[in-house]
N, C-alpha and C positions, 0 to 999 in steps of 0.2 A: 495796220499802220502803213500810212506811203509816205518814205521821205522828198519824193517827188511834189505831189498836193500839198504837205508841210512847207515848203521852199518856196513853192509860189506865194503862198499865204501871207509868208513872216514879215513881207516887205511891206502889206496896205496899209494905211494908217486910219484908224477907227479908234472911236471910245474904247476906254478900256474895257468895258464889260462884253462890247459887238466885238474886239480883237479875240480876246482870249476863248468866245464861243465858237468863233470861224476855226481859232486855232485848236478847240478842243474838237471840233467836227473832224477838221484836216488830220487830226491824229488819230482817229478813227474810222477813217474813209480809206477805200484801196485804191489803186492806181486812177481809177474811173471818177473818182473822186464820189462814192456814194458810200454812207455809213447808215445804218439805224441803230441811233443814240437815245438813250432816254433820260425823260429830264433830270431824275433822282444824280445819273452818270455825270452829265453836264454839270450838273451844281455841285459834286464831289469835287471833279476837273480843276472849275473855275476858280471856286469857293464863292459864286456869287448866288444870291436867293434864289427862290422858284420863281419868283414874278422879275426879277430881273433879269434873269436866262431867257425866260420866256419873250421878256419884252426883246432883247438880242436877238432870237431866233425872226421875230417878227418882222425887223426892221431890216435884219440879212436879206431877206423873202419879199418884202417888196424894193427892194431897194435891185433885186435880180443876181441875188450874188451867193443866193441856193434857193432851189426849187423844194418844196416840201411835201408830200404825199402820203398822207395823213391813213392811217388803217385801222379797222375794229379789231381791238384783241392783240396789238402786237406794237412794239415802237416803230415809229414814223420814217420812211425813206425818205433822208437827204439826202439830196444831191448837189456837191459843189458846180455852179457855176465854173469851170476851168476854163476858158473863152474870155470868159471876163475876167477873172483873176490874173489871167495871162497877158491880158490887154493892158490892166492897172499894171501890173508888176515891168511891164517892159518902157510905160511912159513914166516909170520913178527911175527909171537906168539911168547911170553917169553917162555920157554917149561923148562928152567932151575929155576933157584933160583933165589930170588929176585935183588941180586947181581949182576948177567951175565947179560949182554947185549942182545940183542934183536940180531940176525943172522939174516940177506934180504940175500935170495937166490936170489933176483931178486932187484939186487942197479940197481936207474934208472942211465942215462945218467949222469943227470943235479949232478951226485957224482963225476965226474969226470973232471965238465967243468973246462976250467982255464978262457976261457970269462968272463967280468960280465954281468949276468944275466937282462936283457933288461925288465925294469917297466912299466907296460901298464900305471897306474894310480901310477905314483911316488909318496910321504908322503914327505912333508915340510920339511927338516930340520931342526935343533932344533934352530940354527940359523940365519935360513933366517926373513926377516920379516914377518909377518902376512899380507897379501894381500887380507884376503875376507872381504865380506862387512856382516855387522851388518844386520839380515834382517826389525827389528826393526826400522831403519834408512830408510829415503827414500831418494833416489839417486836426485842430481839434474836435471839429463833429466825427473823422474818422477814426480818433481817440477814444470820442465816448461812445460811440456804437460798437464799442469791439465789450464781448461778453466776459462778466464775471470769472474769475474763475473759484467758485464756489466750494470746490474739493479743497482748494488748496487756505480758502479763508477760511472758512469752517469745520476743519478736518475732524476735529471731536465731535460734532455733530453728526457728522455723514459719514462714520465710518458701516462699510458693508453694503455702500449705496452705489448701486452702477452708474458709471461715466453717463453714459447714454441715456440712463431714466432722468437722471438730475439736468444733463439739458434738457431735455425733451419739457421736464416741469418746470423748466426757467423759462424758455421760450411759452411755455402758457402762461404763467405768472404775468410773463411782459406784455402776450397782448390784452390781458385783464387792468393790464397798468397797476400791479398789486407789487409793489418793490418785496423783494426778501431778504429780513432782517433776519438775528439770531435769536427775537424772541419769537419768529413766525418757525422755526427751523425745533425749538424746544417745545413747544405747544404741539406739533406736527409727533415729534416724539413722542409725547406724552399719552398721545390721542393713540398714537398705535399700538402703544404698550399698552392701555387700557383694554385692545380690540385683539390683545394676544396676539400681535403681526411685527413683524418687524417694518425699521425705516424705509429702507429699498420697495418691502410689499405695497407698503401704504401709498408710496411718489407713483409707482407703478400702476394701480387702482385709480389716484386722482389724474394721471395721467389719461389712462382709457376711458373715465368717465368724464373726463374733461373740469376736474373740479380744481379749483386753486390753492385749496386748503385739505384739510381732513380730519374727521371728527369719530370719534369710536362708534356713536349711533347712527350715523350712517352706515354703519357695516352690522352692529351687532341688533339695532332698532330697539335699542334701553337707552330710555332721554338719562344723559348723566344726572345724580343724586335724590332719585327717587325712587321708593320703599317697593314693595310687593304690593297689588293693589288688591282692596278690598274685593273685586269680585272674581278673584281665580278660587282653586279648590271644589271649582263643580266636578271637575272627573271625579272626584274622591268621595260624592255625595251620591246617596242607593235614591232614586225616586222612582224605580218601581211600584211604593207602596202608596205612589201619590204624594198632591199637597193638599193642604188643606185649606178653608175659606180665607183664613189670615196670612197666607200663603206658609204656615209651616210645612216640614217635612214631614209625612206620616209615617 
């Protein structure tokens, strides 16, 4: 930073977007007046767009009031014109009496316009309403993104269930988009008790296999309420002695 190139700078008179880029350049230029700034820096600076920086950098540069020397792979050497800055800043000097006004050998454009003057970042009105938010205040979408706390609604259900498994199966439930009621939390019980496992085993299990639910025949591979099926009991059957044409046992 030179407060020396700052100084000369602060007196030209430019658009506000071509001032505040000279003056973000000056603020980062050294005595020589050369900086390599890059544009992401300049539009933090300014707060003005990328195409508006941009088009500021352009207009400095032909206008001769920085030289730009553009490089592969690395941001661009400015160089302030100081000569010329020095030249502007010395014909805006009071040279008379306290009295007399200030004489610009060089009035910009923007003394002439009869356009108005186009606001990158327009100021409220003194009568408009007030529309920003308290940062103090939390917003309701940041209300309702904040997570259950499931332990503590449900505690006769989840008891012996780890903190960490019962997120871990919340955050799948949600991006299933599968909400969890108290009759999803009784079922879920019920289903383990059938599978000889406890609560915690089961969320644990639906967890690693990535399931949202859980069902005892997925563990134990017995479809719930169905019998012994007619064709087990071969271990237990002698056919060494053969069958016969009707398919008996001999």
């Amino acid at each position: 930073m030179s407060n020396l190139v700052s100084n000369l700078c602060r007196r030209l008179q430019f658009t506000p977007a071509q001032k505040s880029v000279l003056m973000c350049l000056a603020d980062r230029a050294d005595d020589a007046g050369v900086a390599w700034p890059s544009i992401p820096g300049i539009c933090e600076w300014t707060c003005l767009s990328r195409t508006a920086a941009i088009q500021a950098i352009k207009w400095l540069e032909s206008s001769k009031y920085v030289k730009v020397e553009r490089e592969v792979g690395r941001n661009n050497r400015v160089t302030i014109n100081l000569a010329m800055v020095e030249a502007e800043d010395q014909c805006a000097t009071r040279t008379g009496t306290a009295d007399v006004p200030v004489r610009q050998t060089h009035p910009h454009q923007c003394a002439t316009r009869t356009t108005p003057v186009r606001q990158t970042h327009p100021t409220r009105a003194a009568d408009a309403p007030d529309t920003s938010e308290d940062i103090n205040k939390t917003s309701k979408k940041t209300r309702a993104s904040k997570p259950r706390d499931l332990m503590s609604e449900f505690q006769e259900l989840l008891q012996g269930v780890d903190v960490q498994v019962l997120n871990d199966w919340q955050a799948l439930r949600k991006q299933k988009r599968a909400p969890i009621t108290e009759t999803v939390l009784r079922d879920i019980g019920r289903q383990a008790g059938s599978a000889g496992m406890t609560m915690n085993d089961a969320l644990t299990m639906a967890c690693a296999r990535g399931w949202q639910g859980f069902r005892a025949d997925w563990v134990t591979g017995k479809a719930p309420g169905r019998g012994p099926s007619r064709h087990t009991g071969f271990d237990r059957i002698d056919y060494t002695a053969g069958i016969g044409p009707n398919g008996e046992v001999l």
